[in-house]
C-alpha positions as CSV (number, residue, x, y, z in Angstrom):
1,X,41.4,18.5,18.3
2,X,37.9,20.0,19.0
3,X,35.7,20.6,22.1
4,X,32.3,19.4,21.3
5,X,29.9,22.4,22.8
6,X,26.8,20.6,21.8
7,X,27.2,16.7,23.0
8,X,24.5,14.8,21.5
9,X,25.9,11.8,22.8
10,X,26.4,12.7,26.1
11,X,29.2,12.3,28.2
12,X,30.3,9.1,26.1
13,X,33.8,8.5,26.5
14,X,36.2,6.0,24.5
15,X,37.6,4.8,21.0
16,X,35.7,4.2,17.5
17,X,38.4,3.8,15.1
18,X,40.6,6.6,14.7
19,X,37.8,8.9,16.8
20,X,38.6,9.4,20.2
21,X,36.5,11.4,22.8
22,X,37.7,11.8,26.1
23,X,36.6,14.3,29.0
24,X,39.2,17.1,30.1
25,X,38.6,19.5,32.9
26,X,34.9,19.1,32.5
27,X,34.9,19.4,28.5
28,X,34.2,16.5,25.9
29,X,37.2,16.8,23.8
30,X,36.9,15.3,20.3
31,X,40.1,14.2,18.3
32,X,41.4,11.9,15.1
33,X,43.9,9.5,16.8
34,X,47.1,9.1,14.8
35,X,47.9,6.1,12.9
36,X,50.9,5.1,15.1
37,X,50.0,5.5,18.9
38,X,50.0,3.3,22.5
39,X,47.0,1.8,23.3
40,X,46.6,2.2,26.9
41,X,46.3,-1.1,28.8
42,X,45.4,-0.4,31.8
43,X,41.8,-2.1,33.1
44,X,39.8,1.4,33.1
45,X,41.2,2.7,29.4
46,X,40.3,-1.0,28.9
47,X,36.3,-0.5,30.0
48,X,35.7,2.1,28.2
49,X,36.8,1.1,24.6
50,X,34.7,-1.8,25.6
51,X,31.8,-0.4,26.4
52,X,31.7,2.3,24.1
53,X,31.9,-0.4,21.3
54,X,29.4,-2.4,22.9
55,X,27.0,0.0,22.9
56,X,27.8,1.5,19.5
57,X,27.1,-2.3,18.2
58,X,24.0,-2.1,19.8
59,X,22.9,0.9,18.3
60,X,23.9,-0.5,14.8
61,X,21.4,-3.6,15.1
62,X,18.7,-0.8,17.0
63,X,19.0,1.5,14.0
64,X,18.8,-1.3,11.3
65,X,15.2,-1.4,12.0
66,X,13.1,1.3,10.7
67,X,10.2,1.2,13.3
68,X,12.5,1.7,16.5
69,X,15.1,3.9,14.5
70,X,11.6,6.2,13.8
71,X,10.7,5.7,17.6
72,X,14.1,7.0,18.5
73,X,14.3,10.2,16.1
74,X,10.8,11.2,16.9
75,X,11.4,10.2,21.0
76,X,11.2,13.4,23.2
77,X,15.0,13.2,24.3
78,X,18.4,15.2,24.3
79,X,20.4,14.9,21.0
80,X,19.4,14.9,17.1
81,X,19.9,11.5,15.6
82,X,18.4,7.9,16.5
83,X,22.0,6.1,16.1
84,X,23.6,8.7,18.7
85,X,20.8,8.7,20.8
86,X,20.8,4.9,21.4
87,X,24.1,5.0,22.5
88,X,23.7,7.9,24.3
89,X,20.7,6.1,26.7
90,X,22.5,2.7,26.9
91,X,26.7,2.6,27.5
92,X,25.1,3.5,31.1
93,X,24.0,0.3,31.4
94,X,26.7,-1.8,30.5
95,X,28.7,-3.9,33.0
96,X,32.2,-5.9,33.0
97,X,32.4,-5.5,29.6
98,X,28.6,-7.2,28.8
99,X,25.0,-5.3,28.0
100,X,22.5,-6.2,31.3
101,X,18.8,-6.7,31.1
102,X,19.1,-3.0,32.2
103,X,19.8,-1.8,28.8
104,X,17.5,-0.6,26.5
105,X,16.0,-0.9,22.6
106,X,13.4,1.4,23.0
107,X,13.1,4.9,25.2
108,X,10.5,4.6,27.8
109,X,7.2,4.5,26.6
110,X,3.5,2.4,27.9
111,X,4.9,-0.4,30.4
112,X,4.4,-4.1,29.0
113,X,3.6,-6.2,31.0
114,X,4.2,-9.9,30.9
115,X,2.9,-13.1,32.1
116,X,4.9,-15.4,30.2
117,X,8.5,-14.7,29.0
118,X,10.5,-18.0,27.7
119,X,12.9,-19.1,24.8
120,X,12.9,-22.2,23.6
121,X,15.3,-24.0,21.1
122,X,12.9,-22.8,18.3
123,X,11.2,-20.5,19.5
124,X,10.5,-17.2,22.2
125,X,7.1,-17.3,24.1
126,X,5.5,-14.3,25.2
127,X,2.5,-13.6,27.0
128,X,1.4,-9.6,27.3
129,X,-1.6,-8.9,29.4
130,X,-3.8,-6.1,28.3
131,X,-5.8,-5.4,31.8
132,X,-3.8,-1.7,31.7
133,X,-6.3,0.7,28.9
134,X,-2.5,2.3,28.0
135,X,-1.4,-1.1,26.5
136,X,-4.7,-2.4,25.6
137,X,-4.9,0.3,23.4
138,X,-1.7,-0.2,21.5
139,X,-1.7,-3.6,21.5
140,X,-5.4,-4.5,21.0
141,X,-5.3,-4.5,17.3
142,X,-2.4,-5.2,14.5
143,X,1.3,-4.1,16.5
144,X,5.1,-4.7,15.4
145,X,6.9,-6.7,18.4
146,X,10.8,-5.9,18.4
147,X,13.0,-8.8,19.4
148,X,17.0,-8.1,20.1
149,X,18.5,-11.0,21.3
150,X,22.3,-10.7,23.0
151,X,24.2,-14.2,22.9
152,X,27.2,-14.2,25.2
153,X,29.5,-16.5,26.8
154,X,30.7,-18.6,24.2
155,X,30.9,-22.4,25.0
156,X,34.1,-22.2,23.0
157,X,37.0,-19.3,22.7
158,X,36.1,-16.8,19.5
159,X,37.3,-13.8,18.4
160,X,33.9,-12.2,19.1
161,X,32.7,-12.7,22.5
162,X,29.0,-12.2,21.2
163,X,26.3,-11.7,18.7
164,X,23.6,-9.2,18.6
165,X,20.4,-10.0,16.6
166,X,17.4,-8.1,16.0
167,X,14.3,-8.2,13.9
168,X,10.5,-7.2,13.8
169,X,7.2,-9.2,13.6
170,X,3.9,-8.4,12.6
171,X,1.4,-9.4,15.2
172,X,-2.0,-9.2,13.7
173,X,-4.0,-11.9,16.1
174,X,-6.3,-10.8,18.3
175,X,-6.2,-11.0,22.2
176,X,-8.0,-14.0,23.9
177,X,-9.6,-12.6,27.5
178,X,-6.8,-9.4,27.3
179,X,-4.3,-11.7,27.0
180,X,-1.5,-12.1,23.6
181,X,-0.2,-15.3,23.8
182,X,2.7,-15.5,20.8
183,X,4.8,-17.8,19.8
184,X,7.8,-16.1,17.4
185,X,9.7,-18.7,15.7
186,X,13.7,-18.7,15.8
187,X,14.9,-18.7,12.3
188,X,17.9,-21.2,11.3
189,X,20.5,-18.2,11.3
190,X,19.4,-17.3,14.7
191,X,19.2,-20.9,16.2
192,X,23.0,-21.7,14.6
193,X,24.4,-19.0,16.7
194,X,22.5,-19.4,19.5
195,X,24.0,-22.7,19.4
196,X,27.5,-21.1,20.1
197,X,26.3,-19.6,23.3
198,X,25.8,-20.4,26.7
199,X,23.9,-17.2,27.7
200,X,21.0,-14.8,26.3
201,X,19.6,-11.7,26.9
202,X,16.1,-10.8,25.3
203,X,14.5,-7.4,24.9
204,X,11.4,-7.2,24.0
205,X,9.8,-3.9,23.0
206,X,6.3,-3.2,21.0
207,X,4.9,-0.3,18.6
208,X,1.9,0.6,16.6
209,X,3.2,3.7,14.1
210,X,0.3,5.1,11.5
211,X,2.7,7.5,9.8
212,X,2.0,10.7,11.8
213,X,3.8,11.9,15.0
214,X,1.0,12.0,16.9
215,X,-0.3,8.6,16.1
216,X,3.5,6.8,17.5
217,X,3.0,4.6,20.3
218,X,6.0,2.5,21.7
219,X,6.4,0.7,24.9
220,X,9.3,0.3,27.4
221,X,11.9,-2.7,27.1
222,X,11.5,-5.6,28.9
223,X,14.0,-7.8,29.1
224,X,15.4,-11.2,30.3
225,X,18.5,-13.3,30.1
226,X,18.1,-16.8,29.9
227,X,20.8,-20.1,30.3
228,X,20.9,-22.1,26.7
């Protein structure tokens, strides 16, 4: 058993495997669980193996892509690492046992604002208006545009009550009258689970990175859940 002086994940509570952290007399107390023990069932123990798994999935799909994992290691926040970080900001956020639009796949950066925010069954259809110089400036040339979609509610009993996919595009188009209009196209992986889903929540974040600190630009999250 350890007490963990320096939390860089917060005051994160729960199960990860055989890693527990729990919070004693003020303290975030850090210990490998044995292999033969009794899982707690009551509804808060419950929660918080839930949550803390939900949000250390989340991190997982955050991470896997390089331009937000730089975002969050270079991000002005408490902690060292992207991975712990993510959870860190998000397992706030989550909510009878499901992530909200409230969550988060980038820290808070230049607002986006949009016009037009819709999924099709092929497709998601986004509309960012430039009339703010912060986001014109990021976004008026070449920009990556993060997509992490969260299917829940499955139309029939699973194991898994949900999927979590992420991936990047490169926009390179130029506005029409400071507005993007994009159309990013579902790929048949994404569509085929999708499928499986009744629900869907999709953040939306975007970034421009040159390769020096300096010249990182990210915006907030924006997201919305939508009915399939």
């Amino acid at each position: 058993m350890a007490i963990e002086k320096r939390q860089t994940l917060g005051e994160v509570t729960g199960t990860l495997g055989n890693i527990v952290r729990r919070k004693r007399y003020g303290k975030i107390v850090v210990y490998i669980r044995s292999g033969k023990y009794r899982k707690s069932k009551s509804l808060e123990a419950k929660a918080g193996r839930n949550s803390f798994a939900l949000s250390v999935a989340l991190a997982r799909v955050v991470n896997s892509i390089s331009d937000l994992k730089q975002i969050w290691q270079l991000a002005n926040l408490e902690g060292v690492v992207a991975y712990n970080r993510i959870i860190k900001y998000n397992k706030q956020y989550i909510k009878d046992d499901s992530l909200t639009v409230n969550n988060i796949i980038t820290p808070k950066g230049i607002h986006l604002l949009l016009s037009e925010f819709k999924i099709t069954n092929d497709q998601i259809q986004l509309t960012i208006n430039l009339k703010e110089a912060p986001l014109n400036k990021l976004l008026h040339n070449s920009f990556n545009l993060h997509l992490v979609l969260y299917a829940f509610n499955p139309k029939v009993t699973m194991k898994k009550p949900y999927e979590l996919i992420g991936n990047s595009n490169l926009i390179e188009q130029e506005p029409i009258n400071n507005l993007h209009t994009l159309s990013i196209p579902l790929d048949t992986i994404i569509m085929q689970t999708l499928e499986q889903f009744s629900m869907v929540i999709c953040y939306v974040s975007a970034s421009k990175y040159n390769g020096k600190k300096k010249e990182l630009f990210w915006s907030s999250t924006v997201a919305r859940q939508f009915d399939l």
